[in-house]
N, CA, C and O of each residue as an XYZ file, in Angstrom:
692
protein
N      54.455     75.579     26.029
C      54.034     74.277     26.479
C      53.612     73.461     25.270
O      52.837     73.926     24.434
N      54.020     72.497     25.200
C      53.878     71.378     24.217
C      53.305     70.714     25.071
O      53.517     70.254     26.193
N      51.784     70.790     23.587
C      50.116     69.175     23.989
C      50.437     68.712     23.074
O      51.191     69.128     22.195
N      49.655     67.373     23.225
C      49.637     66.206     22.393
C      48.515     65.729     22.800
O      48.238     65.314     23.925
N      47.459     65.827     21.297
C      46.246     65.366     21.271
C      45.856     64.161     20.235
O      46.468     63.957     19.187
N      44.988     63.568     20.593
C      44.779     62.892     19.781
C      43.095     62.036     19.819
O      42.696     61.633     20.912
N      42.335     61.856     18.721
C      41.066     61.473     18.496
C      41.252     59.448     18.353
O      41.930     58.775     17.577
N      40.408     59.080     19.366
C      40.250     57.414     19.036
C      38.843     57.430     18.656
O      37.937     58.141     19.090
N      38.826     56.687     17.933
C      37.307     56.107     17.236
C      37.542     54.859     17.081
O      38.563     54.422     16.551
N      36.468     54.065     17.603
C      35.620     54.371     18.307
C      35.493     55.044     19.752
O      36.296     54.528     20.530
N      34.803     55.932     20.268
C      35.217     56.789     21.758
C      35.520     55.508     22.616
O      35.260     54.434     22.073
N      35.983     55.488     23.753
C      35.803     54.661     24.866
C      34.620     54.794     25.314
O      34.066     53.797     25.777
N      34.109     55.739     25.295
C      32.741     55.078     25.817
C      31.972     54.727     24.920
O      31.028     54.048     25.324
N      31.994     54.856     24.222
C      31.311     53.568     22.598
C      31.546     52.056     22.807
O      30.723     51.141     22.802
N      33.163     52.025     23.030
C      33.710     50.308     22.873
C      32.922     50.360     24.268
O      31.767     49.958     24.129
N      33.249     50.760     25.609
C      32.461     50.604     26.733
C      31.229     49.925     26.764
O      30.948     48.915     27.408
N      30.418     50.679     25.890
C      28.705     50.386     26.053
C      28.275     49.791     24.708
O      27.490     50.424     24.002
N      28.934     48.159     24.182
C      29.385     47.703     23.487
C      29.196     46.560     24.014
O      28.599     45.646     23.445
N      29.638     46.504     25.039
C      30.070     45.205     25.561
C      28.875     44.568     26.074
O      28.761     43.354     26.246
N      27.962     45.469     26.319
C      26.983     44.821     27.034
C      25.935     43.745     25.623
O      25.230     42.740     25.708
N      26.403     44.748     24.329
C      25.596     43.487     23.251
C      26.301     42.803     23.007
O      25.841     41.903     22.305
N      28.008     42.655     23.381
C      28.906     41.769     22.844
C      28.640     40.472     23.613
O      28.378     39.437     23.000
N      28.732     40.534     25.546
C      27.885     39.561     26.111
C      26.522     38.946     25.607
O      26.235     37.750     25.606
N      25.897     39.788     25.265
C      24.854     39.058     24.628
C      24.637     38.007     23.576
O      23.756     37.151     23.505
N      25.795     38.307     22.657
C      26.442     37.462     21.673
C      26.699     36.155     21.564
O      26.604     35.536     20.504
N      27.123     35.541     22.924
C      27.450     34.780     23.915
C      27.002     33.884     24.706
O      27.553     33.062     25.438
N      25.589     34.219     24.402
C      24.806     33.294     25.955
C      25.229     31.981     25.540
O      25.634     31.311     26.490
N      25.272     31.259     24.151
C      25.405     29.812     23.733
C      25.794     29.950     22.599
O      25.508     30.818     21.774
N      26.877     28.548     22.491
C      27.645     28.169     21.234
C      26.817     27.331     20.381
O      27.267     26.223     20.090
N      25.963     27.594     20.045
C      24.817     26.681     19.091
C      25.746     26.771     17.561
O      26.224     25.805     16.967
N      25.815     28.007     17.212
C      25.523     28.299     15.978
C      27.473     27.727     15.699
O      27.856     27.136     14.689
N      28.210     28.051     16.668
C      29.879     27.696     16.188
C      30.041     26.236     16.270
O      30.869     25.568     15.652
N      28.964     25.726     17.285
C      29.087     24.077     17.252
C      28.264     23.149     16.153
O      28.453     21.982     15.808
N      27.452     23.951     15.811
C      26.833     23.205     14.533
C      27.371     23.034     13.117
O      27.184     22.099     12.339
N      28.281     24.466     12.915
C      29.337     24.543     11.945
C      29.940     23.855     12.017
O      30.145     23.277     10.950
N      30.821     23.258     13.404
C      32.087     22.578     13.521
C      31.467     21.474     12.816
O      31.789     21.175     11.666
N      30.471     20.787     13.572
C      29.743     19.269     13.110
C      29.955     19.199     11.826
O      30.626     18.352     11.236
N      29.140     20.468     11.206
C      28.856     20.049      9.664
C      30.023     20.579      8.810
O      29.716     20.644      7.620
N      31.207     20.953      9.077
C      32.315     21.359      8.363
C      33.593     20.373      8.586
O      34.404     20.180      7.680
N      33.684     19.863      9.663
C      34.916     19.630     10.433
C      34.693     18.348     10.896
O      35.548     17.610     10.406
N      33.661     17.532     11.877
C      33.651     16.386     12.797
C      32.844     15.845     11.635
O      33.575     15.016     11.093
N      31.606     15.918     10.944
C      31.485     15.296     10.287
C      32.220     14.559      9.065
O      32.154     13.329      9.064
N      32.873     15.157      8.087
C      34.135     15.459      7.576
C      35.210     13.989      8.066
O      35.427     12.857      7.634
N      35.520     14.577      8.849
C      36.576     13.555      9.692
C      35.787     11.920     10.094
O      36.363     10.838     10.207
N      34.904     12.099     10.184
C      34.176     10.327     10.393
C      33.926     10.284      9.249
O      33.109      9.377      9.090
N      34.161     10.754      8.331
C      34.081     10.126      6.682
C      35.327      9.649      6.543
O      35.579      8.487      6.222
N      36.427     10.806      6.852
C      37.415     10.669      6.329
C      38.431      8.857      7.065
O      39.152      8.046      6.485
N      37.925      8.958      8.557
C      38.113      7.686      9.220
C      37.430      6.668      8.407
O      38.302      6.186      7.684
N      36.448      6.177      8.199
C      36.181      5.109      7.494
C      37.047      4.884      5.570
O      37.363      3.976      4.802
N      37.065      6.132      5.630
C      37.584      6.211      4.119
C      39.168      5.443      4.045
O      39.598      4.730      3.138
N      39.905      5.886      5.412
C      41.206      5.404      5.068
C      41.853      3.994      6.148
O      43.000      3.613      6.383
N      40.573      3.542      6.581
C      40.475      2.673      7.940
C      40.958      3.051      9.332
O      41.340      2.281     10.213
N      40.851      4.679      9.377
C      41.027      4.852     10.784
C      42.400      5.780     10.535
O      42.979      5.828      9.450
N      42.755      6.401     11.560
C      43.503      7.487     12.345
C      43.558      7.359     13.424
O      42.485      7.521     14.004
N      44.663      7.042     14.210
C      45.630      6.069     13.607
C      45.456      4.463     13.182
O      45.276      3.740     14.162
N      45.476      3.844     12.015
C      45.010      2.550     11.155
C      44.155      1.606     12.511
O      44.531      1.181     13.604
N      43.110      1.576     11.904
C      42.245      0.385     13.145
C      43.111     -1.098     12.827
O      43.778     -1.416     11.842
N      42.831     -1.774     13.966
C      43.035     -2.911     14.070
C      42.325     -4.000     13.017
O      41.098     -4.096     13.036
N      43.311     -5.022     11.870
C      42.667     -5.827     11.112
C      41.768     -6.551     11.883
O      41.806     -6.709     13.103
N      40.774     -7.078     10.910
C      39.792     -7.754     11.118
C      40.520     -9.183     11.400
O      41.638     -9.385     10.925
N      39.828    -10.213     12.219
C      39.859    -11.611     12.200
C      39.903    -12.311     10.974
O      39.356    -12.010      9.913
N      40.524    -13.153     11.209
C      40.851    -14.198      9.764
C      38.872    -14.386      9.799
O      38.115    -13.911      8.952
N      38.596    -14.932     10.622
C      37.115    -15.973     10.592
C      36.334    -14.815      9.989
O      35.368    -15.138      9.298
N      36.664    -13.158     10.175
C      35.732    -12.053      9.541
C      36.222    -12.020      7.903
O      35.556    -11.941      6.871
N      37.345    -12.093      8.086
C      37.783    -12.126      6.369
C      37.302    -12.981      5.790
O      37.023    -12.754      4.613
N      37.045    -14.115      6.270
C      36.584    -15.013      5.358
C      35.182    -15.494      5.385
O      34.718    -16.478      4.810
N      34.600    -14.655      6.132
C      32.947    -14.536      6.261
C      32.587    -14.052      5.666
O      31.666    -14.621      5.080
N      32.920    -12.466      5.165
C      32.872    -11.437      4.513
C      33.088    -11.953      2.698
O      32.350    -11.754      1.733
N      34.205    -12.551      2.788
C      34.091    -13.081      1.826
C      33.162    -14.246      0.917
O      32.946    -14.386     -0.286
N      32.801    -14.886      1.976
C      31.515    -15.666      1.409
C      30.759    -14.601      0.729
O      30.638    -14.204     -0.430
N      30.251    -14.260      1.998
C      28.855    -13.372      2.205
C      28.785    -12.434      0.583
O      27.744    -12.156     -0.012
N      30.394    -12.033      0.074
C      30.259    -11.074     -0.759
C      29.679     -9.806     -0.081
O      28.900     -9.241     -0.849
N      29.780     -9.329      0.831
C      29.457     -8.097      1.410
C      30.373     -7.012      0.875
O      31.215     -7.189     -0.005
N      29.994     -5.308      1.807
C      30.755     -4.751      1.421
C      32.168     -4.386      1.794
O      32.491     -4.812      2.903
N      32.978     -3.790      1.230
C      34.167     -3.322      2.281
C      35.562     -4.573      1.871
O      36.523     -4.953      2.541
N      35.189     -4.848      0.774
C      36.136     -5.354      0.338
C      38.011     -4.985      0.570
O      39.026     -5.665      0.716
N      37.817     -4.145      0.525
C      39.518     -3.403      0.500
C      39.865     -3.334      1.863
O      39.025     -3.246      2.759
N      40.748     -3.362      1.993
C      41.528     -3.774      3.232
C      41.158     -2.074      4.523
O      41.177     -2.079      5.754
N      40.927     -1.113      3.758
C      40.606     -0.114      4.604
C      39.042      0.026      4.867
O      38.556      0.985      5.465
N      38.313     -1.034      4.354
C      36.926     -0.900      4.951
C      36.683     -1.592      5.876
O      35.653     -2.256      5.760
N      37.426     -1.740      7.076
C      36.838     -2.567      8.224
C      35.786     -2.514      8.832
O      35.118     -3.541      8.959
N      35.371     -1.323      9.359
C      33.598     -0.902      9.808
C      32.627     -0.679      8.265
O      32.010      0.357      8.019
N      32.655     -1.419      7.709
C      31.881     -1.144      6.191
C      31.582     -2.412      5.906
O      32.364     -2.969      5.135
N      30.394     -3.221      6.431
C      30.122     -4.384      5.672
C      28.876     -4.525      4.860
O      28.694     -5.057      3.765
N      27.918     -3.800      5.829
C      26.899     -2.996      4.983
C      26.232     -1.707      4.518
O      25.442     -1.444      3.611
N      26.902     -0.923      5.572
C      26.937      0.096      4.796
C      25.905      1.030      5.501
O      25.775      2.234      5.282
N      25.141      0.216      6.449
C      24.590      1.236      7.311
C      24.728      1.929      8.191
O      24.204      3.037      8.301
N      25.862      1.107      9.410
C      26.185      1.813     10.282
C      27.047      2.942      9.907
O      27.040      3.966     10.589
N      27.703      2.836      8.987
C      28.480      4.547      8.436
C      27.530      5.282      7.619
O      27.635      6.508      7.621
N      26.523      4.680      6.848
C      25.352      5.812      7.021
C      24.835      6.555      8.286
O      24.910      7.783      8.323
N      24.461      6.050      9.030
C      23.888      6.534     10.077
C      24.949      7.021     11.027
O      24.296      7.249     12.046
N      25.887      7.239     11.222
C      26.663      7.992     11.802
C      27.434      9.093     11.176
O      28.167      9.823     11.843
N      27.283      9.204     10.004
C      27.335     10.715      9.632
C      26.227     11.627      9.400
O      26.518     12.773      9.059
N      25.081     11.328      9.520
C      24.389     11.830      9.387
C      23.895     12.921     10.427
O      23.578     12.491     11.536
N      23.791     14.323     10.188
C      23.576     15.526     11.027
C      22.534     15.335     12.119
O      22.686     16.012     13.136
N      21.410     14.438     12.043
C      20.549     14.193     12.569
C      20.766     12.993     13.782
O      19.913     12.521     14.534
N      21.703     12.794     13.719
C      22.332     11.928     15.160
C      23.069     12.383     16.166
O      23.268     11.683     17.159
N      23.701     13.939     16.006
C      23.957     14.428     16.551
C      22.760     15.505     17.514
O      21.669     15.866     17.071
N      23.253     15.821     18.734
C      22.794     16.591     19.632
C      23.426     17.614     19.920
O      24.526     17.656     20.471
N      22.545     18.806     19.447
C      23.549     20.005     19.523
C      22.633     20.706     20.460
O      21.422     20.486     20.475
N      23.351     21.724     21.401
C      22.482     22.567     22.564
C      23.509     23.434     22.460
O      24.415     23.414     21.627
N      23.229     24.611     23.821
C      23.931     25.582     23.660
C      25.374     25.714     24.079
O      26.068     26.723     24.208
N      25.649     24.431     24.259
C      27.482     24.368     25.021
C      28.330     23.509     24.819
O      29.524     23.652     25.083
N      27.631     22.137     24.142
C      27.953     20.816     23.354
C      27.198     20.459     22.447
O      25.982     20.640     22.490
N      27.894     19.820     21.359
C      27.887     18.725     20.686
C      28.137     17.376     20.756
O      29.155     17.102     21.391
N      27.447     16.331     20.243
C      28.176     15.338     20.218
C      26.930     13.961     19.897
O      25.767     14.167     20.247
N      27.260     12.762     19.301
C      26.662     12.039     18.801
C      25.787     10.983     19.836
O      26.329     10.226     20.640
N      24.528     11.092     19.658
C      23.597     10.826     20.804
C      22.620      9.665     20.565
O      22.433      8.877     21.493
N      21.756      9.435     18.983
C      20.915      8.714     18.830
C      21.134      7.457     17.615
O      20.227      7.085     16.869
N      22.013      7.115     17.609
C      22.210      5.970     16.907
C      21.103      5.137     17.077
O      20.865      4.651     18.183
N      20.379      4.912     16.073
C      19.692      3.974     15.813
C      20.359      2.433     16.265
O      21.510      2.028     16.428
N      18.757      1.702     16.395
C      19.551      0.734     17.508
C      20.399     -0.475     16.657
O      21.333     -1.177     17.043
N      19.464     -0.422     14.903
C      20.243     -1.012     13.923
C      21.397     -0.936     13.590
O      21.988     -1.680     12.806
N      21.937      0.269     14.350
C      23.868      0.049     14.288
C      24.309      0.412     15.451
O      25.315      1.107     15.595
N      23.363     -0.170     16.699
C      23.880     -0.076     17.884
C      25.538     -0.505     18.326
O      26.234     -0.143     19.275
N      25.808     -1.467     17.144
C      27.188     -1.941     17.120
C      28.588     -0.831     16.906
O      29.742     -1.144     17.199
N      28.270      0.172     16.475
C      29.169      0.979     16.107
C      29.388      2.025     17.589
O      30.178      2.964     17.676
N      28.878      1.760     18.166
C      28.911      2.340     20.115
C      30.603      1.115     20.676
O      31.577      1.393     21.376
N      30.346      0.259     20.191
C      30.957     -0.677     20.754
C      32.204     -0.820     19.875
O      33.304     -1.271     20.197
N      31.781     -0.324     18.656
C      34.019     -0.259     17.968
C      34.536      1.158     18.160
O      35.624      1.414     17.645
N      33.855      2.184     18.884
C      34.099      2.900     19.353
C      35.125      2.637     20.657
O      36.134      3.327     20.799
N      34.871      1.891     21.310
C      35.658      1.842     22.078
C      36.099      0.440     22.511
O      36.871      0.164     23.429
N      35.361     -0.528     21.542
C      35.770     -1.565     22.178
C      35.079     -2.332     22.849
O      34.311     -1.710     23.584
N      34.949     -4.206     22.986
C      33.841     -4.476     23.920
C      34.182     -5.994     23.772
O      34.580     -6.407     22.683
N      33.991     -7.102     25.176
C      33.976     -8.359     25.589
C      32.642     -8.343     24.966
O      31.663     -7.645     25.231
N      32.853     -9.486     23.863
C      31.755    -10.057     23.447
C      31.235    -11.466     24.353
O      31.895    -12.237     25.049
N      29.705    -11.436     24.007
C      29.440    -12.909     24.529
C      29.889    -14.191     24.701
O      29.665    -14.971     25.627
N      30.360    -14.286     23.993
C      30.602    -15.761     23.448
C      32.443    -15.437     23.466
O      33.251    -15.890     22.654
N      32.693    -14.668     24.467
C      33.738    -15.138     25.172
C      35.115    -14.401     24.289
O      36.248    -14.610     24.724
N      34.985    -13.839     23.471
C      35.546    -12.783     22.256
C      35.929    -11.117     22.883
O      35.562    -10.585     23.930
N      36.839    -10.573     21.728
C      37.013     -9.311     22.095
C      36.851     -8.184     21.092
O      37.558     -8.318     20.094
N      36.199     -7.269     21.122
C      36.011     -6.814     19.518
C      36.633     -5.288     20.158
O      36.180     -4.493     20.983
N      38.037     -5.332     19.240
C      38.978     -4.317     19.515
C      38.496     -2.930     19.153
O      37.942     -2.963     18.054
N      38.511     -1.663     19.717
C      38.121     -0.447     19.736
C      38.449     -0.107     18.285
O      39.304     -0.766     17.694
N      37.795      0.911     17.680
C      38.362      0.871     16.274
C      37.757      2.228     16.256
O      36.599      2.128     15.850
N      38.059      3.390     16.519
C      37.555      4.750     16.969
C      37.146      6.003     15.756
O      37.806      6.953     15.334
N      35.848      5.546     15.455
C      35.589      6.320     14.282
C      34.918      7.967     14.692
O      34.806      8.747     13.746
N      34.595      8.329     15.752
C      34.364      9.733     15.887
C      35.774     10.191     16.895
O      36.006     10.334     18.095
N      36.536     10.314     15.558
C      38.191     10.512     16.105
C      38.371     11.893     15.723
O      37.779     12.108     14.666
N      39.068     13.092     16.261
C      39.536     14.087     14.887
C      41.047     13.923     15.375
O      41.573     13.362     16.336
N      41.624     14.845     14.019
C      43.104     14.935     14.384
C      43.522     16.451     14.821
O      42.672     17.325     14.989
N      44.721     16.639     14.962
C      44.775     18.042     15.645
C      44.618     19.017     14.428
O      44.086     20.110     14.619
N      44.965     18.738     13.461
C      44.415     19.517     12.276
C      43.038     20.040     12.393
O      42.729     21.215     12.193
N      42.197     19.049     12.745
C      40.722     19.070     12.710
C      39.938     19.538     14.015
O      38.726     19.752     14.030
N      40.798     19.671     15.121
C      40.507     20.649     15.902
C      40.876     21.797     15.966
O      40.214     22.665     16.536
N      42.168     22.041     15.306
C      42.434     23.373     15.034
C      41.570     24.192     13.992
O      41.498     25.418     14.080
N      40.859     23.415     12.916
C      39.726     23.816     12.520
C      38.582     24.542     13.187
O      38.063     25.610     12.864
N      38.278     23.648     14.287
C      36.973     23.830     15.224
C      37.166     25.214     15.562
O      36.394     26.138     15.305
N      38.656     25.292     16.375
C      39.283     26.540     16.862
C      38.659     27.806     15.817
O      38.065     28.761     16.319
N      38.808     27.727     14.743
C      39.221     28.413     14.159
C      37.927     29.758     13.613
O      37.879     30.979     13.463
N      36.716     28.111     13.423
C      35.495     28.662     13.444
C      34.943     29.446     14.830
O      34.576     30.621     14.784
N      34.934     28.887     15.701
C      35.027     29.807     16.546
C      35.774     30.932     17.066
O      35.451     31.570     18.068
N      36.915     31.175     16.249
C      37.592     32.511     16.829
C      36.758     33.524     15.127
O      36.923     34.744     15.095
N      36.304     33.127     14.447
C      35.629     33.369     13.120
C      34.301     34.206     13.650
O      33.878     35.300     13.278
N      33.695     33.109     14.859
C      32.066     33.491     15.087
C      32.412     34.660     16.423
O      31.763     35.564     16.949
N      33.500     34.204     16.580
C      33.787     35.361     18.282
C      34.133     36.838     17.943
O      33.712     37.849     18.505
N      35.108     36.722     16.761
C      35.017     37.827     15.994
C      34.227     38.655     15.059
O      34.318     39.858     14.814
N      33.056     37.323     14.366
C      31.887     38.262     13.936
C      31.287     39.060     14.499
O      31.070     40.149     13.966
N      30.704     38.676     16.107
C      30.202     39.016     17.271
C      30.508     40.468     18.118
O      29.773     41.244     18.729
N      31.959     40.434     17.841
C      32.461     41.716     18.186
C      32.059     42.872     16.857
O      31.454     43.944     16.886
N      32.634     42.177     15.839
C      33.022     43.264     14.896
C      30.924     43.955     14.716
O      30.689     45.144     14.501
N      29.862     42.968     14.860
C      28.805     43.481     14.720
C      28.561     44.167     15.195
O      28.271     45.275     14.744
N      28.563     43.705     16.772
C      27.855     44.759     17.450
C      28.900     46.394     17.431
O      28.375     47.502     17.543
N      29.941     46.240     17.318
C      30.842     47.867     17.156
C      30.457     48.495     16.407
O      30.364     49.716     16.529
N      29.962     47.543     14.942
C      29.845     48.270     13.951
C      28.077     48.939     14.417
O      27.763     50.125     14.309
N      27.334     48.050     14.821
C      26.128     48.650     14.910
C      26.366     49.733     16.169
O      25.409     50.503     16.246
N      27.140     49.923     16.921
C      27.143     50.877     17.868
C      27.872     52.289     16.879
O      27.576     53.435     17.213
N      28.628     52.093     15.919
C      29.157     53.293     15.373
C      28.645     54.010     14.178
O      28.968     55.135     13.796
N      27.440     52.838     13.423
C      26.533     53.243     12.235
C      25.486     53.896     13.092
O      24.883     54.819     12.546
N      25.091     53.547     14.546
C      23.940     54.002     15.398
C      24.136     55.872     15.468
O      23.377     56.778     15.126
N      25.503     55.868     16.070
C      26.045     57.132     16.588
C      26.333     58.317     15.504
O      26.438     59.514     15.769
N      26.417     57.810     14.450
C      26.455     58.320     13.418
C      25.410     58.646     12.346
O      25.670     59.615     11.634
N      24.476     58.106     12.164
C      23.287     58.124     11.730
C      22.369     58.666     11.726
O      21.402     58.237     11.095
């Protein structure tokens, strides 16, 4: 009679009783969504103002070009359209405007001094009878979500590979 044996390591009942710290691992995406912010989404709202948008925002008004130009403000070059002074793209990259919890991210407290940048986000009927075209600066591209992806298949796999390893340095030890 011909056997055929063979040894797996880790046992099955190792990977088995494993799982219960691997769930644990898990309760919330804090730590993969804060990375993304500060590696990836932040990143990308730089990179939008830097080149006037993805895909190119809509030019400014003649009456803004040539306001701007008085004024001598900033944003001279034809790709600084949301850049006249320089605050509202301060304050929207900044880590501290974002709201991170255990299941989302996403940009929450804009100061009310660039309350305006809510509104080239998507767009908005001005008062005085005007239209101020969407100009979408917390944009990513699929590059830049495949990033996001990526960190998280990074943190999903740390998660595993820890706790196995601490279940097989345990058993062994």
């Amino acid at each position: 009679m011909f056997q055929l044996s063979a040894t797996i390591s880790p046992s099955p009942r190792l990977i088995g009783a494993s799982f219960g710290s691997i769930a644990r691992g898990f309760r919330g995406y804090r730590r993969p969504l804060e990375e993304s912010v500060r590696r990836v989404a932040i990143p990308a709202i730089i990179e939008n103002f830097e080149v006037g948008g993805r895909p190119p925002w809509q030019s400014h008004a003649d009456s803004t070009v040539e306001r701007r130009s008085r004024q001598g403000t900033l944003g001279q070059e034809p790709q600084d359209i949301l850049i006249e002074t320089g605050q509202g793209f301060g304050d929207v990259i900044r880590l501290a405007r974002w709201t991170i919890t255990r299941d989302e991210a996403f940009i929450s407290n804009i100061p009310d001094r660039s309350a305006y940048m809510r509104f080239h986000q998507t767009g908005a009927n001005l008062a005085r009878g005007g239209f101020m075209p969407a100009r979408p600066w917390a944009q990513m591209s699929t590059q830049e979500v495949d990033e996001i992806q990526d960190i998280f298949q990074e943190w999903r796999n740390g998660i595993i590979a820890r706790s196995l390893w601490r279940r097989v340095v345990a058993r062994f030890l």
